[in-house]
Backbone bond lengths (Angstrom), bond angles and torsions (degrees), N, CA, C in turn:
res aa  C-N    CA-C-N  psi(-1)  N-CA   C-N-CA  omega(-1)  CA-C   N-CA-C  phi
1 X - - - 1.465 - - 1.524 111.06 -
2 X 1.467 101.34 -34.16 1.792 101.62 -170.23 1.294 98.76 -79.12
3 X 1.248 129.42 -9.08 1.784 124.22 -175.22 1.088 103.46 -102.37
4 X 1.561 132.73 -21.09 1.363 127.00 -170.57 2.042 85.41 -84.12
5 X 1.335 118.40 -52.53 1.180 98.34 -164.91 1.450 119.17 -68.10
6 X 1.448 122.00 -31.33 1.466 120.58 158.62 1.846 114.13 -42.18
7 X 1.423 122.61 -48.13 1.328 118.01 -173.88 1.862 107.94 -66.00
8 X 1.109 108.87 -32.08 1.109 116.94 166.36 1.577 132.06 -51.16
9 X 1.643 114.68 -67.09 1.334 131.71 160.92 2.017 97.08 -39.26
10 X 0.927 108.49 -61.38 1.634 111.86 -160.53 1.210 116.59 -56.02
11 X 1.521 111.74 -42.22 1.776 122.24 152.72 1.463 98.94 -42.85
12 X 1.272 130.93 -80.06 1.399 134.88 -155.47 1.473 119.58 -52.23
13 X 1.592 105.12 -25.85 1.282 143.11 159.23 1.739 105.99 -32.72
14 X 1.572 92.58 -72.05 1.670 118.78 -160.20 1.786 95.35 -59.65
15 X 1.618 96.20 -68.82 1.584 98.28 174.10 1.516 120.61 -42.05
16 X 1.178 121.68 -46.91 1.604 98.67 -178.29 1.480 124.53 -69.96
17 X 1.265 103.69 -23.09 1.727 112.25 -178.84 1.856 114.79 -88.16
18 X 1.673 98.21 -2.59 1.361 102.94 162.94 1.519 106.04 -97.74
19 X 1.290 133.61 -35.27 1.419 128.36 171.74 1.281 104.90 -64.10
20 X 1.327 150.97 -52.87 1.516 177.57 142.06 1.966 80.40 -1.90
21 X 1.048 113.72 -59.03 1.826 126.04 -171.24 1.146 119.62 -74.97
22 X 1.734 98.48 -5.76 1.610 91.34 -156.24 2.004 105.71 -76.61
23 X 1.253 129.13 -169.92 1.080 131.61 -156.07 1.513 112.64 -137.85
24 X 1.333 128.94 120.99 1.251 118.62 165.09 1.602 131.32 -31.72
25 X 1.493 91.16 -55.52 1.652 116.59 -167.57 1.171 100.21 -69.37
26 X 1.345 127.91 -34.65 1.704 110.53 177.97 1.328 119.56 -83.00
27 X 1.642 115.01 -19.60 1.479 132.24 162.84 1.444 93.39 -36.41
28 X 1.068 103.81 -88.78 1.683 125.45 -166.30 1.221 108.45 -37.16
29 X 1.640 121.58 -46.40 1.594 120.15 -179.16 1.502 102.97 -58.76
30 X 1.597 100.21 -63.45 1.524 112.32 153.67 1.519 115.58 19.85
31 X 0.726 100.06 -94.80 1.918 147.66 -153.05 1.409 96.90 -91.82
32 X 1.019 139.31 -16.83 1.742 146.65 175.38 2.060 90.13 52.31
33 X 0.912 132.05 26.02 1.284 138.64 174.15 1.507 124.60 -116.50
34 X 1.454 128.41 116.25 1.650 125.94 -177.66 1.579 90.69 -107.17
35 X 1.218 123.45 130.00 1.525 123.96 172.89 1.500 98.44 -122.69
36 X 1.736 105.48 135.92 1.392 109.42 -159.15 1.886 77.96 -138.79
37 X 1.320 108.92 159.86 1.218 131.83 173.65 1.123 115.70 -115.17
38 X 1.140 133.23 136.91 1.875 136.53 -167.17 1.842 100.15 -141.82
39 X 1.269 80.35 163.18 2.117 85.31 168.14 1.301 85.97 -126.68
40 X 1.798 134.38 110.25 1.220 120.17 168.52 1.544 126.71 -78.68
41 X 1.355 115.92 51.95 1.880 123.62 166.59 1.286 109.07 -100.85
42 X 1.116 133.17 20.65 1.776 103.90 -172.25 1.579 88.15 -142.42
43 X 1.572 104.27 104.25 1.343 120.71 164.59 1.610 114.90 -76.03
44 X 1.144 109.71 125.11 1.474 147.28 36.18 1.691 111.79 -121.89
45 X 1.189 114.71 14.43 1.598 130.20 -156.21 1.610 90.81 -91.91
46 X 1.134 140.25 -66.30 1.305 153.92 156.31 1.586 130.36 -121.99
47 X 1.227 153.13 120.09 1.538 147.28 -168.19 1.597 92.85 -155.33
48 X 1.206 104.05 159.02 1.385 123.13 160.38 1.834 103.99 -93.92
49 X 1.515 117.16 119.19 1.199 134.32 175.45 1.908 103.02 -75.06
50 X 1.530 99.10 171.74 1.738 116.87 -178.84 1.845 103.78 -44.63
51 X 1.557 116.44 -36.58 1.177 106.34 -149.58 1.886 93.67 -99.85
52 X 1.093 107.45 -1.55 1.356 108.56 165.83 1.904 116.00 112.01
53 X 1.633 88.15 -7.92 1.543 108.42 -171.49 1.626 116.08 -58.15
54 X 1.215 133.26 149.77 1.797 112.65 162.21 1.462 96.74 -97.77
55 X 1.505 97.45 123.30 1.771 121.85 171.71 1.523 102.05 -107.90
56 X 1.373 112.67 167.44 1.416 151.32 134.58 1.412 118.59 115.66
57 X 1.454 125.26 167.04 0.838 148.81 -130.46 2.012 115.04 -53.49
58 X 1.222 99.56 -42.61 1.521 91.38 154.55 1.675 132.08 -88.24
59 X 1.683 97.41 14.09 1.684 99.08 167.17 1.379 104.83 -93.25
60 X 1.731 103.73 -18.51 1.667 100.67 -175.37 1.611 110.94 -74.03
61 X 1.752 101.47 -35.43 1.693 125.07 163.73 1.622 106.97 -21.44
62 X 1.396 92.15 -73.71 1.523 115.21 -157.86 2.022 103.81 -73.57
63 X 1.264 105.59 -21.83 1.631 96.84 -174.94 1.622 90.83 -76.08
64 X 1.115 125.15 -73.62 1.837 152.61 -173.01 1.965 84.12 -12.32
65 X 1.421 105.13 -59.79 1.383 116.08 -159.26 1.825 111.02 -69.68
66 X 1.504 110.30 -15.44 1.353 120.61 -165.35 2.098 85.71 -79.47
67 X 1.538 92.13 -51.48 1.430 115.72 -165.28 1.539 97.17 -36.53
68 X 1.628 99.74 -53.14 1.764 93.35 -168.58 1.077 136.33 -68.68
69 X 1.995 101.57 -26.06 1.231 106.12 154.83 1.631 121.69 -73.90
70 X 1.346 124.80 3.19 1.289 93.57 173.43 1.790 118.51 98.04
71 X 1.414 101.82 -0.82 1.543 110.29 -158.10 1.747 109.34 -122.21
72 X 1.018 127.00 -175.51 1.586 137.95 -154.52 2.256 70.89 -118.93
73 X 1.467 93.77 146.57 1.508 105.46 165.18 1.430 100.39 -106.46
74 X 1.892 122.81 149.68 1.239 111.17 165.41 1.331 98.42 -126.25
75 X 1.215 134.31 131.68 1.667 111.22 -176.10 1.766 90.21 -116.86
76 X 1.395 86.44 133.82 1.659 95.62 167.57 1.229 122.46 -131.41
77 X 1.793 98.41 117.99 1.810 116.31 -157.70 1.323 102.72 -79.92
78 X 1.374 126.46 114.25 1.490 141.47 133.11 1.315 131.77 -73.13
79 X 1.734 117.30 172.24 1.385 116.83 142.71 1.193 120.23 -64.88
80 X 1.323 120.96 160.31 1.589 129.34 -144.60 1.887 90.08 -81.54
81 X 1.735 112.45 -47.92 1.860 96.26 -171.03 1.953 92.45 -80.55
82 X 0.896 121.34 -15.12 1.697 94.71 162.74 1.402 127.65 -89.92
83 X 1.702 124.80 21.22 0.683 131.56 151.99 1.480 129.81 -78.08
84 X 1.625 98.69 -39.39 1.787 118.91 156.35 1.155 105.04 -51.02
85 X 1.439 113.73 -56.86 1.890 102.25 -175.40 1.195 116.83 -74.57
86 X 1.447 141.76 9.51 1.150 132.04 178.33 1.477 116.54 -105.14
87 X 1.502 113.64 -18.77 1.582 111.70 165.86 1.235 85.23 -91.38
88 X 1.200 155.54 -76.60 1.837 152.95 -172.74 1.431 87.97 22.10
89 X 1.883 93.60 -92.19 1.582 121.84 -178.46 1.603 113.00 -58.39
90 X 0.867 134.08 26.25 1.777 131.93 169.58 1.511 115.72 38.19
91 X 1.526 96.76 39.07 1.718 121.89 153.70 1.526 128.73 -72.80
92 X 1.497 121.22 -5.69 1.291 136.81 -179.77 1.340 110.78 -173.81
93 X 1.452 113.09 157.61 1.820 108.36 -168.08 1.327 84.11 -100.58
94 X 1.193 149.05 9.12 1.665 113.89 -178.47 1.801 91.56 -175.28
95 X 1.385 96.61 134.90 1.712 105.84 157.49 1.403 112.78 -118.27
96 X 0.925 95.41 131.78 2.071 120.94 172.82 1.398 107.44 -118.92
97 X 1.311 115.52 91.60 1.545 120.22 -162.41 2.513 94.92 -142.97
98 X 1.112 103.13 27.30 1.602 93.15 -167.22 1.106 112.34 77.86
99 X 1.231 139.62 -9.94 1.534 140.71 -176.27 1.358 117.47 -27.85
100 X 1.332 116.48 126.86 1.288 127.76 -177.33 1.661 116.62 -109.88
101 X 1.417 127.43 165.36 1.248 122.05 173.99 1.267 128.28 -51.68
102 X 1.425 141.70 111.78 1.129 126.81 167.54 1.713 123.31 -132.05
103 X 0.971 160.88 71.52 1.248 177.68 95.33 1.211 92.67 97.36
104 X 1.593 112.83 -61.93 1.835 115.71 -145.45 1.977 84.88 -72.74
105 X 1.369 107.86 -34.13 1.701 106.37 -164.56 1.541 100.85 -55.34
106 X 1.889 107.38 -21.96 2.026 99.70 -166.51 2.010 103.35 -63.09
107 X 1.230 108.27 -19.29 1.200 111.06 -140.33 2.168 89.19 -88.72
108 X 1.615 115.98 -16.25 0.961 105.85 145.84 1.753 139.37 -124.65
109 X 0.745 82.94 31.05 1.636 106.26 168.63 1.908 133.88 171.69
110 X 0.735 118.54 155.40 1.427 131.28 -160.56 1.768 107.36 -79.94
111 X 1.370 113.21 138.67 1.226 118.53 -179.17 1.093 117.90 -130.62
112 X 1.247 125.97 144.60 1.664 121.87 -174.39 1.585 104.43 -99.03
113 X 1.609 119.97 -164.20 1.031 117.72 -152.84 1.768 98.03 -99.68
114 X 1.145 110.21 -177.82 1.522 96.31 175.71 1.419 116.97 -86.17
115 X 1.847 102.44 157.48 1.307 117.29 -168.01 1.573 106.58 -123.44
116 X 0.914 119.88 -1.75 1.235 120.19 166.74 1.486 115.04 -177.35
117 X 1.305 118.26 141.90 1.920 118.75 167.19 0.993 113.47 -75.29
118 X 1.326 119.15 124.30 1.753 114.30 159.89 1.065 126.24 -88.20
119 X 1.558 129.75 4.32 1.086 125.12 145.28 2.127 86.89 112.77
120 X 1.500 85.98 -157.52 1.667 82.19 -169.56 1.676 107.66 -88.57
121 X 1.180 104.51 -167.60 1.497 121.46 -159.20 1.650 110.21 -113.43
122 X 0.400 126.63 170.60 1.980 122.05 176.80 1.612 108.02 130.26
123 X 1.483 95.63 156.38 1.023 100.37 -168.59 1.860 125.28 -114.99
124 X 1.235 116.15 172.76 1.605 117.21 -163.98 1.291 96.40 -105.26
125 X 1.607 122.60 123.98 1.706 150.78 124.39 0.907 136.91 -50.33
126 X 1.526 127.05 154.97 1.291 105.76 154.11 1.650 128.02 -66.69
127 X 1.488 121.10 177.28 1.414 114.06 -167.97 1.491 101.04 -77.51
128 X 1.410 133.76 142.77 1.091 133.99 -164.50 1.622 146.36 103.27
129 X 1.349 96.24 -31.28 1.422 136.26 159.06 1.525 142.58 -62.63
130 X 1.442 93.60 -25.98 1.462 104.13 -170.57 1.502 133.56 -34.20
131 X 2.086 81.77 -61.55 1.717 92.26 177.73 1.445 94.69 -79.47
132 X 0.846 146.31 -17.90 1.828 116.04 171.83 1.403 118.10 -54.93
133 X 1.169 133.10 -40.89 1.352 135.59 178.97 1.572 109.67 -73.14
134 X 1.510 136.95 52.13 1.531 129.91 -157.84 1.356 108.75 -96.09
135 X 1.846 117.10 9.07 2.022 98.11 -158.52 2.075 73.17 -166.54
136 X 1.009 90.25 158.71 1.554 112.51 178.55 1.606 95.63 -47.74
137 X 1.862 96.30 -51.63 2.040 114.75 -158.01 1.581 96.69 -52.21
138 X 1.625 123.84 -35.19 1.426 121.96 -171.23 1.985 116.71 -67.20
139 X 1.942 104.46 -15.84 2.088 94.34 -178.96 1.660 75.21 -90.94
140 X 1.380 157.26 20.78 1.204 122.32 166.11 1.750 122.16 -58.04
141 X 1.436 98.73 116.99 1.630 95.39 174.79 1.669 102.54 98.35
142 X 1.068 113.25 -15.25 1.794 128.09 177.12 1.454 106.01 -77.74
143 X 1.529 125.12 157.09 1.035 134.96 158.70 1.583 126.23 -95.47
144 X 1.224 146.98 128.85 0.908 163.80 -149.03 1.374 129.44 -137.17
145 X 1.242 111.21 115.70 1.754 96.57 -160.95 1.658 98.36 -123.03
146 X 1.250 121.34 169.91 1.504 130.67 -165.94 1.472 84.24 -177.07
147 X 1.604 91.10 168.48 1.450 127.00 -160.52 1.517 97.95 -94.15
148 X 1.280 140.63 140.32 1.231 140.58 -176.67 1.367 111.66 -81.22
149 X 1.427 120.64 143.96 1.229 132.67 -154.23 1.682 125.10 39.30
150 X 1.619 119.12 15.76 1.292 104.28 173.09 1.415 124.60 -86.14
151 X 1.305 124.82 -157.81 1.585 118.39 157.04 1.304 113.88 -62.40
152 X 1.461 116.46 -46.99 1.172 114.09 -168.97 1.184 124.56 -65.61
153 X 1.941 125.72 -9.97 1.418 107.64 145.52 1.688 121.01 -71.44
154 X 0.707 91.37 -21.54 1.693 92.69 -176.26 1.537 107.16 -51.84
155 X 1.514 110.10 -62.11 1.281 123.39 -179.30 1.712 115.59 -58.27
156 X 1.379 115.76 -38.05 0.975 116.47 161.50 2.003 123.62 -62.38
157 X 1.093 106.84 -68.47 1.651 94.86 156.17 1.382 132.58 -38.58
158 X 1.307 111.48 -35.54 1.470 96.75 175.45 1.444 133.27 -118.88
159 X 1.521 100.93 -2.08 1.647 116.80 148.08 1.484 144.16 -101.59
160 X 1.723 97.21 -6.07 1.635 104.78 155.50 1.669 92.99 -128.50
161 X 1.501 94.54 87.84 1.723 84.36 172.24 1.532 106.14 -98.96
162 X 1.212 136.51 21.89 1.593 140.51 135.18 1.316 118.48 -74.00
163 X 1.224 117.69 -3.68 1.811 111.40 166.59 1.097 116.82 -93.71
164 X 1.554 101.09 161.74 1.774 102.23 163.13 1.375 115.94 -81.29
165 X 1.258 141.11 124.48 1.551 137.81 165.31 1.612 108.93 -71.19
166 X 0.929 114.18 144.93 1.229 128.41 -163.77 1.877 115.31 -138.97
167 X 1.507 124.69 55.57 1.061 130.63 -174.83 1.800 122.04 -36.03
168 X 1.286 105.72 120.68 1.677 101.12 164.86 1.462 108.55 -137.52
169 X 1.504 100.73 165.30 1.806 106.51 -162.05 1.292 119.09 -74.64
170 X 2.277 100.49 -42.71 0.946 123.62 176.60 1.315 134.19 -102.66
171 X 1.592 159.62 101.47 1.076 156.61 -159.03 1.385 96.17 -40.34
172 X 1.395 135.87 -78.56 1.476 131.49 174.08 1.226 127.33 -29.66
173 X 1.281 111.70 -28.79 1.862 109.56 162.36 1.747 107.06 -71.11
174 X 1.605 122.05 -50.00 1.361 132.37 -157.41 2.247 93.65 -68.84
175 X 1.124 120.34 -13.96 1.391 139.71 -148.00 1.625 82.74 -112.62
176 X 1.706 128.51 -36.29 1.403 96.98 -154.77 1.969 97.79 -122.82
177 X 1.969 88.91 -3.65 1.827 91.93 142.96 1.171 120.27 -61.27
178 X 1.461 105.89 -75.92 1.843 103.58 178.84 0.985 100.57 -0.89
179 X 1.955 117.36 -104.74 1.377 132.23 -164.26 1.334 126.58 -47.13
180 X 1.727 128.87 -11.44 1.003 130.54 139.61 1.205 141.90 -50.32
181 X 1.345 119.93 -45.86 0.925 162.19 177.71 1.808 125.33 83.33
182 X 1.575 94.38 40.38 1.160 103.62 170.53 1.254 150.19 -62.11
183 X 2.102 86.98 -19.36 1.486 118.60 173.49 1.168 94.57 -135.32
184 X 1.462 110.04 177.89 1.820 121.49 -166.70 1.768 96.84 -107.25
185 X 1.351 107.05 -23.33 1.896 107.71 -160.74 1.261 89.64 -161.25
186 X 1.588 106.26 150.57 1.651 111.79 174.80 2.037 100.67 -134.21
187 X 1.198 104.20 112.88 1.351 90.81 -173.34 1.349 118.88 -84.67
188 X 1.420 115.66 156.34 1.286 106.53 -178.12 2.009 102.95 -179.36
189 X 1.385 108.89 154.26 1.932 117.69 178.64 1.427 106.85 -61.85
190 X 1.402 109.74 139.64 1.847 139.26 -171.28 1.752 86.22 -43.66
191 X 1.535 126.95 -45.20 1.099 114.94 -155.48 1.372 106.26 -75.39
192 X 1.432 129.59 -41.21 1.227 142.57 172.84 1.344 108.70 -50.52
193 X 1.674 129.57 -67.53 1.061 120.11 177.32 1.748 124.07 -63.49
194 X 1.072 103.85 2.09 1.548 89.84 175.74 1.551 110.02 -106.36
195 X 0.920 127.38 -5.21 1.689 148.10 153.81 1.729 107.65 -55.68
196 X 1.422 94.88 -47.89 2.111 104.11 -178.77 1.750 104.23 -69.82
197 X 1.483 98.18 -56.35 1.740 108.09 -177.99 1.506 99.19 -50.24
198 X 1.020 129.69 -62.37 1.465 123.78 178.93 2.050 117.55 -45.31
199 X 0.915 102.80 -27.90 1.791 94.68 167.61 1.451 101.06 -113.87
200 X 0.971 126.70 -21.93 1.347 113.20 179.78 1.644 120.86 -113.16
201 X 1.672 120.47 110.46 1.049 111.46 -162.60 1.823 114.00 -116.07
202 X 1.777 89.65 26.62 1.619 98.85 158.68 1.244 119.09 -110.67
203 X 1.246 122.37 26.55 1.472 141.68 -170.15 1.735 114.07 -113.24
204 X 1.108 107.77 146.26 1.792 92.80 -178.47 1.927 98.52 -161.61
205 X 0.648 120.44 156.95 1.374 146.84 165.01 1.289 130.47 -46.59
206 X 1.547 136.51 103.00 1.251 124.83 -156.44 1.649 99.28 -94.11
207 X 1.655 120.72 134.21 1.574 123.12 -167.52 1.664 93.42 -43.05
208 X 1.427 113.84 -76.61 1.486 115.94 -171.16 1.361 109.55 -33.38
209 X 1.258 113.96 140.04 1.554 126.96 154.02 1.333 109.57 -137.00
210 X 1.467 121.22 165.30 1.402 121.82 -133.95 1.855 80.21 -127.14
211 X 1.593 115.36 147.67 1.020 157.39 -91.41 1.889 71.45 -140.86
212 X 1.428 113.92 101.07 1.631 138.03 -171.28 0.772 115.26 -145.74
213 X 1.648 130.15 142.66 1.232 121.00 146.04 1.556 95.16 -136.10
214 X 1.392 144.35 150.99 1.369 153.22 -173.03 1.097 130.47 121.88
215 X 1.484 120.66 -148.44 1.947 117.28 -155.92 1.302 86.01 -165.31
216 X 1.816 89.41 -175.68 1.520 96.99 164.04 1.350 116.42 -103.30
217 X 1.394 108.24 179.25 1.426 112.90 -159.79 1.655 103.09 -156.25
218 X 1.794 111.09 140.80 1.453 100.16 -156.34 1.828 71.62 -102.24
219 X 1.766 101.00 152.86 1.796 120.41 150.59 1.504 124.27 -82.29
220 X 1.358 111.62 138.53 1.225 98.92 -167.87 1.978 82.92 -137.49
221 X 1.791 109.27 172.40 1.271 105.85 -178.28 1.811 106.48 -70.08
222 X 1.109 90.36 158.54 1.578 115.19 -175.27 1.682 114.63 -60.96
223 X 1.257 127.60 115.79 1.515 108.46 -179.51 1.882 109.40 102.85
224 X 1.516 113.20 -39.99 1.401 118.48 -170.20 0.945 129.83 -84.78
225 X 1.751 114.19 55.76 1.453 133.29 -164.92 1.869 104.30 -46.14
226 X 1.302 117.81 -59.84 1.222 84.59 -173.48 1.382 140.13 -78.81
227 X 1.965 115.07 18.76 1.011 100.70 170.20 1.128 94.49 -84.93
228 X 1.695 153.05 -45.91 1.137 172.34 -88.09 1.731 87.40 -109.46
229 X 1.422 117.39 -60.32 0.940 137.86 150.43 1.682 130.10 -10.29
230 X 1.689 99.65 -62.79 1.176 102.03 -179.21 1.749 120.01 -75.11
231 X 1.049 83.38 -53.46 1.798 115.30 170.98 1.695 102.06 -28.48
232 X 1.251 101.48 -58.10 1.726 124.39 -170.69 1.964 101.86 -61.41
233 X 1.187 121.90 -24.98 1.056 137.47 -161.83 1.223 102.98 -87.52
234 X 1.731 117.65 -58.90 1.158 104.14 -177.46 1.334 109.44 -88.06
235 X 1.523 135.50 -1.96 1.568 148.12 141.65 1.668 95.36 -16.13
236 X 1.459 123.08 -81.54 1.019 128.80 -162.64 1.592 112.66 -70.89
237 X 1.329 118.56 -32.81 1.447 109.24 167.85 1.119 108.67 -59.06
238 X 1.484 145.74 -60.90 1.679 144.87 159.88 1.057 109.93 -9.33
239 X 1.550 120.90 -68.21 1.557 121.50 -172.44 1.433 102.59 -63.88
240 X 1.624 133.04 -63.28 1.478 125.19 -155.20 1.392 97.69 -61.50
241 X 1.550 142.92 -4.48 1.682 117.15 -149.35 1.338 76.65 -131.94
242 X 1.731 133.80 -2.93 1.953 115.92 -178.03 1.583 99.60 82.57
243 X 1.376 137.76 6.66 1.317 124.61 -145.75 2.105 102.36 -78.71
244 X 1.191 96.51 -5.46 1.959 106.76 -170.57 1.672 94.16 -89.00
245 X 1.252 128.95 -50.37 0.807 122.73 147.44 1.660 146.28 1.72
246 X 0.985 80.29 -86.05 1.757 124.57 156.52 1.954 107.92 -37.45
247 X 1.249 103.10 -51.55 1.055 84.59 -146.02 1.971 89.29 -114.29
248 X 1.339 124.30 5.81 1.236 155.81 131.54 1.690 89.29 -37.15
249 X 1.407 126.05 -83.65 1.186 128.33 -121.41 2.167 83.28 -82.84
250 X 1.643 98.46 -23.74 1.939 86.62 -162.62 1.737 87.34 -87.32
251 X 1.400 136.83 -29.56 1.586 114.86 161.44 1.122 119.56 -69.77
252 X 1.315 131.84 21.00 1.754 125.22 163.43 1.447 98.89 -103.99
253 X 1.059 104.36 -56.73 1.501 99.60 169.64 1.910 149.12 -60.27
254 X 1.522 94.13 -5.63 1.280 110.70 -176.82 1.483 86.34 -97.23
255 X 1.440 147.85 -29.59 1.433 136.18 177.74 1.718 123.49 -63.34
């Protein structure tokens, strides 16, 4: 009896340290399924188009990459900080949401290297305004709005720390304060705002821009080096072949 239950335990043994082993990336092969999390507001990076679809250029990112693995894409649209919390908790293998560098974010999930620059940071006015806003000293006493949990509150807290921050979920809400004038500035990346300037031509550019250097960067689950791994792989095929570019240049052109 005592050997049957030892042979027993030792199986149970084997099994947990093979589940304990088991692997994202073969999940996913697994499963012929890559499930990625997006915030669809930030044109041309992700948006919901006329027909209701989520387009752009890192959905084209994220399909290209399903392709290589071989797998079905599922993208499931959130708000942008429950998109953080949904790889956090190992609710999706990967977010492609503009993601930018952030230290405290490594500590719950894994980031690859960058895949593209978005260029600089600054924020949207009304039209007319621009050069008034020229120095941090000019949002003193101003309101200031940013996207919750992105960089751009960060940057906003700690480079207009005389403003009010003013959190919103959706860029299109922070876009239709501005012109309300519910807020004074809506911050947000060169690529984003030049997507807004293009439909909106009471909107303009505040001189100051805020104090950057980086890209975006895809999330992946915490710990799961070799998807982190894979992801990172075709990261670098993107960059050596121009392929962001590329696919930049077919969402400017499909508008």
């Amino acid at each position: 009896m005592k050997k049957i239950l030892a042979l027993v335990l030792a199986v149970m043994l084997v099994m947990t340290c093979s589940l304990a082993l088991a692997d994202r990336l073969d999940d996913i092969l697994a499963a012929g399924k890559l499930v990625v999390a997006t915030s669809p507001d930030w044109p041309p990076y992700e948006y919901i188009d006329d027909n209701g679809d989520i387009v752009g250029t890192d959905i084209l990112m994220v399909q290209w990459m399903a392709e290589q693995l071989g797998v079905e894409l599922e993208i499931q649209p959130m708000a942008f900080d429950a998109c953080l919390a949904a790889v956090g908790q190992k609710d999706v293998d990967l977010v492609v949401a503009g993601l930018t560098y952030d230290e405290e974010r490594t500590n719950r999930m894994d980031l690859t290297g960058i895949y593209w620059n978005e260029g600089d940071q600054g924020l949207l006015v009304k039209k007319g305004e621009g050069a008034t806003y020229n120095s941090p000293e000019a949002f003193a006493g101003k309101v200031v709005a940013a996207q919750n949990g992105t960089n751009q509150q960060i940057m906003v807290e700690e480079q207009l720390p005389d403003a009010t921050l003013e959190l919103v979920t959706k860029i299109p809400d922070g876009v239709n304060m501005v012109k309300t004038g519910r807020v004074d500035a809506l911050a947000v990346p060169k690529t984003v705002y030049d997507s807004v300037l293009a439909e909106n031509d009471d909107l303009e550019v505040a001189e100051f821009a805020f104090d950057f250097e980086g890209g975006n960067y895809i999330a992946s689950v915490k710990g799961e080096d070799t998807l982190t791994a894979k992801i990172q792989e075709l990261i670098d095929q993107i960059n050596a072949e121009g392929l962001y570019q590329q696919w930049v240049d077919e969402i400017q052109m499909a508008k």
